[in-house]
C-alpha positions in Angstrom: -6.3 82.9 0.9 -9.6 81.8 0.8 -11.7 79.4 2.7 -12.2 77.9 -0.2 -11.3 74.2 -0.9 -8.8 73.4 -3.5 -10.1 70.6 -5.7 -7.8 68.1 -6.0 -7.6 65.4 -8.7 -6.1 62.0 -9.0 -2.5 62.0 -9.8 -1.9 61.7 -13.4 0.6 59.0 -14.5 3.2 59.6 -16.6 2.5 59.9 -20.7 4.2 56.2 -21.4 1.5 54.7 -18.6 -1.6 56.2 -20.1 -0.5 55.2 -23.8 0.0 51.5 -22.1 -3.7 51.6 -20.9 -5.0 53.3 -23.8 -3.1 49.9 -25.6 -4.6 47.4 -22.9 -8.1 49.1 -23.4 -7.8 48.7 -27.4 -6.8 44.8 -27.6 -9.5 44.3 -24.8 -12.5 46.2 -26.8 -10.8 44.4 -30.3 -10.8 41.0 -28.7 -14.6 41.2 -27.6 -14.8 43.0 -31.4 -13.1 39.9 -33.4 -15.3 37.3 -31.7 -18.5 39.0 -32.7 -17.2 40.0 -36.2 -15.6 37.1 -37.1 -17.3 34.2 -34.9 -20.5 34.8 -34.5 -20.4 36.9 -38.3 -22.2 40.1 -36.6 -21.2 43.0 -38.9 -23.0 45.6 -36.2 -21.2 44.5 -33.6 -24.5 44.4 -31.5 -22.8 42.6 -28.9 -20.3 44.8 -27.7 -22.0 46.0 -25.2 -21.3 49.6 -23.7 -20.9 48.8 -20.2 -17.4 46.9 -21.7 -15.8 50.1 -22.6 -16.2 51.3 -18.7 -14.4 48.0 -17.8 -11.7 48.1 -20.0 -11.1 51.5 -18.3 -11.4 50.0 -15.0 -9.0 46.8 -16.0 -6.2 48.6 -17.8 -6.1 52.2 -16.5 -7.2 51.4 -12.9 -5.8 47.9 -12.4 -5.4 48.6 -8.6 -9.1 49.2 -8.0 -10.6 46.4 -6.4 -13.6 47.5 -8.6 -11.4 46.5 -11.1 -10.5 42.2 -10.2 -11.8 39.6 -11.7 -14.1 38.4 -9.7 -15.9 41.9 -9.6 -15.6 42.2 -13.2 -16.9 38.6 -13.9 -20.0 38.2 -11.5 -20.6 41.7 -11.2 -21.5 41.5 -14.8 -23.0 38.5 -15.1 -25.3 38.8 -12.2 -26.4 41.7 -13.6 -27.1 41.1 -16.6 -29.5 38.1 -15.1 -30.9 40.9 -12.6 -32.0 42.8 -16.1 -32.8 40.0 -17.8 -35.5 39.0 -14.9 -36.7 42.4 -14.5 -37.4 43.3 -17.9 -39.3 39.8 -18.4 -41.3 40.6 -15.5 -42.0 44.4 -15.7 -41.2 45.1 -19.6 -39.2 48.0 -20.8 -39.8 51.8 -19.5 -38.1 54.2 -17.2 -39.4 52.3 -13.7 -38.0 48.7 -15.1 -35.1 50.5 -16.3 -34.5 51.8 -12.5 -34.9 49.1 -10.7 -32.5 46.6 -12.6 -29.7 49.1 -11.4 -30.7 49.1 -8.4 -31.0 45.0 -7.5 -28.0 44.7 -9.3 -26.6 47.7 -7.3 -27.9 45.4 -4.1 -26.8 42.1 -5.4 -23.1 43.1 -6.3 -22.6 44.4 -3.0 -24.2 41.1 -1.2 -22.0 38.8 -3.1 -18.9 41.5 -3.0 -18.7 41.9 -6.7 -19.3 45.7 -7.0 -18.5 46.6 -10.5 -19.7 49.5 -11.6 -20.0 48.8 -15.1 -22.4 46.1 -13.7 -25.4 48.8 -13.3 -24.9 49.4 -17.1 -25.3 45.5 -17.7 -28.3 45.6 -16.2 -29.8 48.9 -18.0 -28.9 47.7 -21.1 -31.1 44.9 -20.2 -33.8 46.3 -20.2 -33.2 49.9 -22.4 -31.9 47.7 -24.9 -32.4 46.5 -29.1 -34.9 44.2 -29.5 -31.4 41.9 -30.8 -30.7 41.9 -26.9 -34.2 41.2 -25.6 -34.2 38.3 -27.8 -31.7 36.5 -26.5 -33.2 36.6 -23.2 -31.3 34.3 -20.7 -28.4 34.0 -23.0 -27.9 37.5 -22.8 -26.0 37.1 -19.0 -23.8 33.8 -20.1 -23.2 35.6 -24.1 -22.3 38.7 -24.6 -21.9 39.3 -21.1 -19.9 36.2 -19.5 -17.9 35.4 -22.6 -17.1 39.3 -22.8 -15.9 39.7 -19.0 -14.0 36.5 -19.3 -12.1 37.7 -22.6 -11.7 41.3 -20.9 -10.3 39.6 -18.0 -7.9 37.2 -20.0 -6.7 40.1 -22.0 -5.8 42.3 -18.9 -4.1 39.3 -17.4 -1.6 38.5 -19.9 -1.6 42.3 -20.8 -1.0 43.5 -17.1 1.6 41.2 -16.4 3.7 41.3 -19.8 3.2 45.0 -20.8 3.5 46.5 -17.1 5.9 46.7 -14.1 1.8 46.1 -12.0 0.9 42.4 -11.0 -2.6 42.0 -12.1 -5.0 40.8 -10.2 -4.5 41.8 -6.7 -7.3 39.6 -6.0 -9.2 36.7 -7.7 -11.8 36.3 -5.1 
C-alpha cells in the first residue's frame, strides 16, 4: 500500500434525506421567487440574488453547520451586503472594490460571530452587480438581502422541524 492518503469525503445520507433537502432548498428559493414575482411584480427575478442558493444549501442540506443558524445566515448577510454597499459607494465597481468587500465582510462576520459563507457573495454582488442593484443602494442590505434571509430562515424553520426527525436551529444566537 502506498503512502499515499486516501481522500475521504463527507458521508452521504441516505437517498430519502437528500430528496428532503433538495425539497427544503426548492420551497426556500420559490418563497424568495413568489415575493419578487408576485409582490414586488419583477418578472426577472433580479432580486434573487445568488448568494441565496448557497444558503438554501447550507439551511436544508447542512442544517447542523453552525454556518448554517440563523443568526449567521441573517447578519452575516445583511452586514454584508452594507459592507458592499459602502465599498462600492466609496471605491466604485472593478476587481480591487470587488476584493475588498469580501474581505471586510470576511472580517466583520467573524467579529460579530456571524460567519456565513454565502455572506462574501452578498458582498461581491454588491459591488459586481446590475446597475438594478446599485440603484437601490442602502436598500439593497434591508431588501433583497434581509427580507430574503429572514424568509430562508422562516422556511427552514417550519421545514426543518415538520419535514425532518433534525431540530432546527441548534442555535439562534
Amino acid at each position: 500500500m502506498s503512502n499515499r492518503r486516501r481522500h475521504q469525503h463527507s458521508p452521504r445520507p441516505p437517498f430519502g434525506r437528500a430528496l428532503v433537502s433538495g425539497l427544503g432548498g426548492f420551497l426556500g428559493i420559490a418563497a424568495i421567487g413568489l415575493i419578487d414575482q408576485w409582490v414586488l411584480a419583477d418578472p426577472d427575478l433580479a432580486f434573487v440574488i445568488g448568494s441565496f442558493g448557497a444558503t438554501a444549501v447550507l439551511v436544508f442540506g447542512a442544517p447542523g453547520s453552525p454556518l448554517a443558524q440563523p443568526w449567521n445566515v441573517v447578519v452575516g448577510h445583511v452586514l454584508s451586503g452594507l459592507i458592499g454597499v459602502a465599498v462600492f459607494q466609496l471605491a466604485g465597481p472593478g476587481w480591487l472594490a470587488a476584493a475588498l468587500a469580501v474581505a471586510v465582510a470576511i472580517v466583520a462576520m467573524q467579529m460579530t460571530r456571524s460567519l456565513h459563507p454565502p455572506g462574501g457573495a452578498t458582498a461581491l454582488i454588491a459591488v459586481a452587480g446590475s446597475p438594478a442593484i446599485h440603484d437601490l443602494g442602502f436598500v439593497y442590505p434591508l431588501f433583497p438581502v434581509g427580507v430574503g434571509a429572514i424568509v430562508l430562515v422562516v422556511v427552514a424553520v417550519a421545514f426543518n422541524n415538520l419535514a425532518t426527525d433534525a431540530r432546527w436551529p441548534i442555535f439562534w444566537y
